[in-house]
C-alpha positions as a Markdown table, in Angstrom:
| # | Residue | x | y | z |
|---|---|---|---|---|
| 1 | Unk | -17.3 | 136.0 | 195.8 |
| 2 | Unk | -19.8 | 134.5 | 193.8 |
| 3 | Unk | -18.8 | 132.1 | 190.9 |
| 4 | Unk | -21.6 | 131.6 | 188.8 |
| 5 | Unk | -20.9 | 134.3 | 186.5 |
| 6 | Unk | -17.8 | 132.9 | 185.9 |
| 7 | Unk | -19.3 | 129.4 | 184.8 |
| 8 | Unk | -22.3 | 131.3 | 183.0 |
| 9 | Unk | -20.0 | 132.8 | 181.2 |
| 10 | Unk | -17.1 | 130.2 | 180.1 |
| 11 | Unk | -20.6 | 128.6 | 179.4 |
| 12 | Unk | -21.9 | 131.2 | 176.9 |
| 13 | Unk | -18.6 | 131.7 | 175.5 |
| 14 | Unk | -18.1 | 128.0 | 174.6 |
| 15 | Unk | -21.4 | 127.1 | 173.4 |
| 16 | Unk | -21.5 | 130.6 | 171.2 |
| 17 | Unk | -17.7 | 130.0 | 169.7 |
| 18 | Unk | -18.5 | 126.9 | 168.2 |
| 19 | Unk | -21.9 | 128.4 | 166.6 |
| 20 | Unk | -19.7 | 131.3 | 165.4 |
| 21 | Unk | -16.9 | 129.4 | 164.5 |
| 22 | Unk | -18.5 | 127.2 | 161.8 |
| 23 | Unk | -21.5 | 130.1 | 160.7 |
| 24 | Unk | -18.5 | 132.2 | 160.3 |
| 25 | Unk | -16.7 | 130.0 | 158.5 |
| 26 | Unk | -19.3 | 129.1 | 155.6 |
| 27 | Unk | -20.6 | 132.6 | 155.2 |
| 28 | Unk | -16.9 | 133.7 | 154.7 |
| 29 | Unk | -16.5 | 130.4 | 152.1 |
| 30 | Unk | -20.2 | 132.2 | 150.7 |
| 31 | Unk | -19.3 | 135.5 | 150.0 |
| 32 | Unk | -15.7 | 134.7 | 148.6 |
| 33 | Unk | -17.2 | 132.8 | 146.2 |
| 34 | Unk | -19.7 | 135.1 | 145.0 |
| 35 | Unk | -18.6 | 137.2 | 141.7 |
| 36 | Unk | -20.5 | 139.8 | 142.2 |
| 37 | Unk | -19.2 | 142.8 | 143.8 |
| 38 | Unk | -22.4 | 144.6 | 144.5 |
| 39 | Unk | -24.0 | 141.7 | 146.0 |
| 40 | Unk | -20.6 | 140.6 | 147.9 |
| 41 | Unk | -20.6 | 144.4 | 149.4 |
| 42 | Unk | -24.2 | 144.2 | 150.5 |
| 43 | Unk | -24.1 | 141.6 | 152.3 |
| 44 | Unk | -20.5 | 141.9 | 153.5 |
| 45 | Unk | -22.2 | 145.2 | 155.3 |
| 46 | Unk | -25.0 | 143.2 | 156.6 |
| 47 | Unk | -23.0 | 140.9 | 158.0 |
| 48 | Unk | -20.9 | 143.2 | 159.6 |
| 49 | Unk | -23.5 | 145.8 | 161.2 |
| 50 | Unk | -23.1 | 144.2 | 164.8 |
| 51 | Unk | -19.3 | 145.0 | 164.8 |
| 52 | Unk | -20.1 | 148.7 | 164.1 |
| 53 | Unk | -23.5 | 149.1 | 165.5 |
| 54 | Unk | -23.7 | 150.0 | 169.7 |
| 55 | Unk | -24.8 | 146.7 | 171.1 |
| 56 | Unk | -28.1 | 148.3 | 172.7 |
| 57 | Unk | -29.1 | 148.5 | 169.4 |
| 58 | Unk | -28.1 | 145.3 | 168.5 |
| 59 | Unk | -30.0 | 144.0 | 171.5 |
| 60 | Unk | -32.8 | 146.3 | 170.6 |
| 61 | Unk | -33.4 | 144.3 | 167.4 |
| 62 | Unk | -32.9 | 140.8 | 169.1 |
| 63 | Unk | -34.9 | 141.7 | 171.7 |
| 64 | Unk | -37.6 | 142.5 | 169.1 |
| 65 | Unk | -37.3 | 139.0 | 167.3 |
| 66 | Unk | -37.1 | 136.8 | 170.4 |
| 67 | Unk | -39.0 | 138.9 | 172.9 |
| 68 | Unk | -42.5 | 137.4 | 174.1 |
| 69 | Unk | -44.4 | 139.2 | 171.0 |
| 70 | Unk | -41.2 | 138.9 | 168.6 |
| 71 | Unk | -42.0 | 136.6 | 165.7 |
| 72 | Unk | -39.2 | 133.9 | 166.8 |
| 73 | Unk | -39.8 | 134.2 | 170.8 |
| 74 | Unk | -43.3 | 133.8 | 170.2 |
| 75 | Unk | -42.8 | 130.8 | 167.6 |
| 76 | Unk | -41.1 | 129.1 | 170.5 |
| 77 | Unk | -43.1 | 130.1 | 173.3 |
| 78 | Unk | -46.5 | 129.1 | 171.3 |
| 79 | Unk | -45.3 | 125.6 | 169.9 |
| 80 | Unk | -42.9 | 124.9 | 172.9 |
| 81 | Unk | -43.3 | 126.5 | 175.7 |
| 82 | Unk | -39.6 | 127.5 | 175.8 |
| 83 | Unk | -39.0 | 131.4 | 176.2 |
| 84 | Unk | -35.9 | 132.4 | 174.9 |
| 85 | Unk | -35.8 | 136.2 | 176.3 |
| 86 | Unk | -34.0 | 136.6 | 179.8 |
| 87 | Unk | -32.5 | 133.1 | 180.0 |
| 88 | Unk | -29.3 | 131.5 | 179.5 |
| 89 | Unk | -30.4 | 130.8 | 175.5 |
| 90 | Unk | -30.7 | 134.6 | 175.6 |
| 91 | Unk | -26.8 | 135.3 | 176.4 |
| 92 | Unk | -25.4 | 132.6 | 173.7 |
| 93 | Unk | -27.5 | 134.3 | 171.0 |
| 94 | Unk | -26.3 | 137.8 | 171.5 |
| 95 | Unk | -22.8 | 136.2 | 172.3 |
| 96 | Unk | -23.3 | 134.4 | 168.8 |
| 97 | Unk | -24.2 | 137.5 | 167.2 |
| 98 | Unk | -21.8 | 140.2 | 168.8 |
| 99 | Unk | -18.7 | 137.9 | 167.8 |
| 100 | Unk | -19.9 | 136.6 | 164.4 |
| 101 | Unk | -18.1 | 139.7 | 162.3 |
| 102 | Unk | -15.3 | 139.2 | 164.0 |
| 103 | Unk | -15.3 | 135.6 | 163.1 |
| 104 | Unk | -16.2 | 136.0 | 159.8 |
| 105 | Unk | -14.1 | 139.0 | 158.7 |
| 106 | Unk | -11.1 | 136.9 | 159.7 |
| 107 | Unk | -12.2 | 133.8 | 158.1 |
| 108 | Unk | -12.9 | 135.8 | 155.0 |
| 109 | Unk | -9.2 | 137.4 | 154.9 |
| 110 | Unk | -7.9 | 134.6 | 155.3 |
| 111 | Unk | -9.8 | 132.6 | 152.8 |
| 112 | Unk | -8.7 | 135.7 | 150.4 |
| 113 | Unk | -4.7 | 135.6 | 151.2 |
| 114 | Unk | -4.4 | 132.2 | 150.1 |
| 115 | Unk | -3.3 | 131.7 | 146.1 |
| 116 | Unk | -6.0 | 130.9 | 143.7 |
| 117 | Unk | -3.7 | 128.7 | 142.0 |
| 118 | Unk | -4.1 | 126.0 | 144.6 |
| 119 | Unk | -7.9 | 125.8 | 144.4 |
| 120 | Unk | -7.2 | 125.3 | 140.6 |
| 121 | Unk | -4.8 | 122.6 | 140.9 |
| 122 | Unk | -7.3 | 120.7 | 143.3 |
| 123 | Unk | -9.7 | 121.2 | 140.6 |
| 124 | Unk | -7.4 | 120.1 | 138.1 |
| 125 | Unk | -7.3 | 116.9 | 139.9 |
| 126 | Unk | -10.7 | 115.9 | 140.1 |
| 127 | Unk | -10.8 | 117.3 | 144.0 |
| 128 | Unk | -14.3 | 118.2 | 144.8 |
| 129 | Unk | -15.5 | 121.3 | 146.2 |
| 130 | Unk | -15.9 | 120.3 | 149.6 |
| 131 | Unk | -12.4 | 118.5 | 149.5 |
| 132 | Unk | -10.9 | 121.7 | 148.6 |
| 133 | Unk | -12.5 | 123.4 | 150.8 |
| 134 | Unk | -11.0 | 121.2 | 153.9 |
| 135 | Unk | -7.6 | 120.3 | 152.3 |
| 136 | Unk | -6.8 | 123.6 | 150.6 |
| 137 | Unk | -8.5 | 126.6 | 151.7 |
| 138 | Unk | -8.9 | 126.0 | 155.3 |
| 139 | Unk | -5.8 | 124.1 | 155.6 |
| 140 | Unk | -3.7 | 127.1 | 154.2 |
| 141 | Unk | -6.1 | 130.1 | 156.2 |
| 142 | Unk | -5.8 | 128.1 | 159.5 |
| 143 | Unk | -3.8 | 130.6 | 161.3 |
| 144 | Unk | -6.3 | 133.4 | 160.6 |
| 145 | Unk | -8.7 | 131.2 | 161.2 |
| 146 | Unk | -7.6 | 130.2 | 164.3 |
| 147 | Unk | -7.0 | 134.1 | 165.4 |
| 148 | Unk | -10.5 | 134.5 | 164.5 |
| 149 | Unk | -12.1 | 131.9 | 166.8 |
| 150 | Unk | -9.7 | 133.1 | 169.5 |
| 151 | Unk | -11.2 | 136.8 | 169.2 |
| 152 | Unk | -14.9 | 135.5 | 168.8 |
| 153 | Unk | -14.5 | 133.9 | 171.9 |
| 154 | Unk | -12.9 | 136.7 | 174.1 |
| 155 | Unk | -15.7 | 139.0 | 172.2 |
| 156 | Unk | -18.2 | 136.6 | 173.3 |
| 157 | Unk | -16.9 | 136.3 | 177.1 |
| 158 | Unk | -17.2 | 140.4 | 177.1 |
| 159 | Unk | -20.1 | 140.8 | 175.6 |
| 160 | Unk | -22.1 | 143.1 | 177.5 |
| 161 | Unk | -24.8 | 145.5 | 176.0 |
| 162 | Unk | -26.6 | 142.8 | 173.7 |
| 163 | Unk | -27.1 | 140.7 | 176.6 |
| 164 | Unk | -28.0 | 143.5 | 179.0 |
| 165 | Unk | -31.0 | 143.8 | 176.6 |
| 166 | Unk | -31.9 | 140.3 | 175.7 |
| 167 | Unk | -31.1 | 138.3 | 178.6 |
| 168 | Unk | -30.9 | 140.7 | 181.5 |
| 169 | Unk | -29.1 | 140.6 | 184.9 |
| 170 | Unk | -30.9 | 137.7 | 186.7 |
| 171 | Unk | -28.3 | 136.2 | 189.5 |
| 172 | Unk | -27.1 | 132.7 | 188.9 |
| 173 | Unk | -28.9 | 132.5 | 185.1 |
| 174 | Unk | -28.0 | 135.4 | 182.7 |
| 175 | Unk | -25.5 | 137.6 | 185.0 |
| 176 | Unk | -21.9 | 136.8 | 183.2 |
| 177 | Unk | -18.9 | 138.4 | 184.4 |
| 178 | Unk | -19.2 | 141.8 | 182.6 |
| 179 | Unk | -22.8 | 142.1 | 184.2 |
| 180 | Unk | -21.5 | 141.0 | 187.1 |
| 181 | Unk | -18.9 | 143.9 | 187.3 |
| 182 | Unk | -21.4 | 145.9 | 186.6 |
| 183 | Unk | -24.0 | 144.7 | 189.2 |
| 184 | Unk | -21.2 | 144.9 | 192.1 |
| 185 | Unk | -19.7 | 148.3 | 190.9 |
| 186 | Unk | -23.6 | 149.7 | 190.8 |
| 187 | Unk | -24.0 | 148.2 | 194.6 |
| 188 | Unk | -20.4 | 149.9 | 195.6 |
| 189 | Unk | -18.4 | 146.5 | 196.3 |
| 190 | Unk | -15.6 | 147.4 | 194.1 |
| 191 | Unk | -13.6 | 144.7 | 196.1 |
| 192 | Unk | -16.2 | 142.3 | 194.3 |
| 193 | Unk | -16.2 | 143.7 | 190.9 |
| 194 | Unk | -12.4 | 143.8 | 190.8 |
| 195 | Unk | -12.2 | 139.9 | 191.5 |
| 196 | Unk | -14.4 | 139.7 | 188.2 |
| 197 | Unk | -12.3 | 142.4 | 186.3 |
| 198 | Unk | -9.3 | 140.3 | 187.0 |
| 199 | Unk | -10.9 | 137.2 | 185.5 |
| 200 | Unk | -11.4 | 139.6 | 182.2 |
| 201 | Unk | -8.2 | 141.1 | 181.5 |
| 202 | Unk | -6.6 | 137.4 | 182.9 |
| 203 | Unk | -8.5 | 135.6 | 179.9 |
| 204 | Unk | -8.3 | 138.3 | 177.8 |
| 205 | Unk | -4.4 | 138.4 | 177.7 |
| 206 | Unk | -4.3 | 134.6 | 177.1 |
| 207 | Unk | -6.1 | 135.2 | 174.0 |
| 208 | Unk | -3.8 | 137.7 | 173.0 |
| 209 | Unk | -0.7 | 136.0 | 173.9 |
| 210 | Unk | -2.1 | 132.8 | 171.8 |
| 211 | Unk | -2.8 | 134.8 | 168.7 |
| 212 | Unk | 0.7 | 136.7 | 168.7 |
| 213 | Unk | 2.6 | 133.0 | 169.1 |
| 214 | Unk | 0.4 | 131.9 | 166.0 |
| 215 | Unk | 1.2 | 135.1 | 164.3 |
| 216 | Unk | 4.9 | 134.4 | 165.3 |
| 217 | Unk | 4.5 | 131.2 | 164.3 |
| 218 | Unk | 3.4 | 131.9 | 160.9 |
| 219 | Unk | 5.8 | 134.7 | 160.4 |
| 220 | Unk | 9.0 | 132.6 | 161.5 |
| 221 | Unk | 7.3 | 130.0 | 158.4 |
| 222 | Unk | 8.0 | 132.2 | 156.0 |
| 223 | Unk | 11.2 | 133.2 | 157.1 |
């Protein structure tokens, strides 16, 4: 069995979640703030296209920006000699970008469940923006928060179609464990591929079980 999409991947997912984690987190702050609701549902749509669009096309439009003749890819290859379609770089940017609405959408929600009231009283006394933001509102949406990193992350480790596109299958660099199960059921060692399958559905259930004790958690809280 070979490991290395198993590192590539736990790689991917790590570096992507905390990009993800923190983007998501101050577009979420962004848009709650904003007043107006025509702008707010503009680019609450933007923002969530990759959740609803297939990820070829997803990869389609990355592939587009950072391929060899893309605007960023050939910024990059020009000025650094760095290409960033079909390497590793490749699968943490469509990683970042599959599980950003994810992150977002929870952040958001859970930015918008906790009471106004409490950012006034910060304001009230003489808190600063930023210091509400950290003592207030994130402290009080941390469990959604928290559910939201958990599900960028497992989105993230099975991402599969936006990579296929942007970073390809190349063996020990871009393959990650859905490509890999991919690349072993297309060669007919289903032994092989169900190692990697069992991987998935292992990590994949310790995200769930993590996000039902917080949600437990929270729920037993209120009780």
């Amino acid at each position: 069995m070979d490991w290395s999409p198993i590192g590539i991947s736990m790689k991917t997912a790590s570096l992507s979640i905390l990009v993800t984690f923190f983007l998501g987190l101050i577009v979420a702050w962004f848009l709650v703030k904003i007043k107006n609701d025509t702008a707010k549902i503009i680019l609450d749509g933007i923002f969530t296209l990759p959740l609803v669009l297939p990820p070829t096309v997803v990869g389609f439009f990355l592939l587009y920006i950072f391929g060899v003749r893309g605007p960023i890819g050939k910024f990059f290859i020009e000025f650094f000699a760095v290409k960033i379609a079909f390497s590793w770089w490749a699968t943490v940017i469509a990683a970042v970008v599959m599980s950003f609405p994810l992150m977002y959408r929870s952040a958001r929600g859970a930015f918008e469940q906790v009471d106004s009231n409490l950012l006034d009283a910060g304001r009230t006394l003489g808190m600063s923006e930023w210091k509400i933001f950290w003592k207030v509102l994130f402290a009080n949406a941390l469990p959604g928060i928290i559910s939201g990193g958990i599900l960028a992350y497992a989105r993230g480790l099975g991402e599969f179609g936006a990579t296929a596109m942007l970073a390809g299958n190349i063996a020990g660099q871009t393959r990650t464990l859905p490509m890999a199960v991919y690349s072993e059921v297309a060669a007919g060692n289903m032994g092989e591929a169900s190692y990697y399958v069992i991987v998935i559905i292992i990590i994949a259930f310790i995200a769930i079980f993590i996000m039902d004790f917080i949600s437990i958690r929270k729920e037993n809280q209120w009780k």
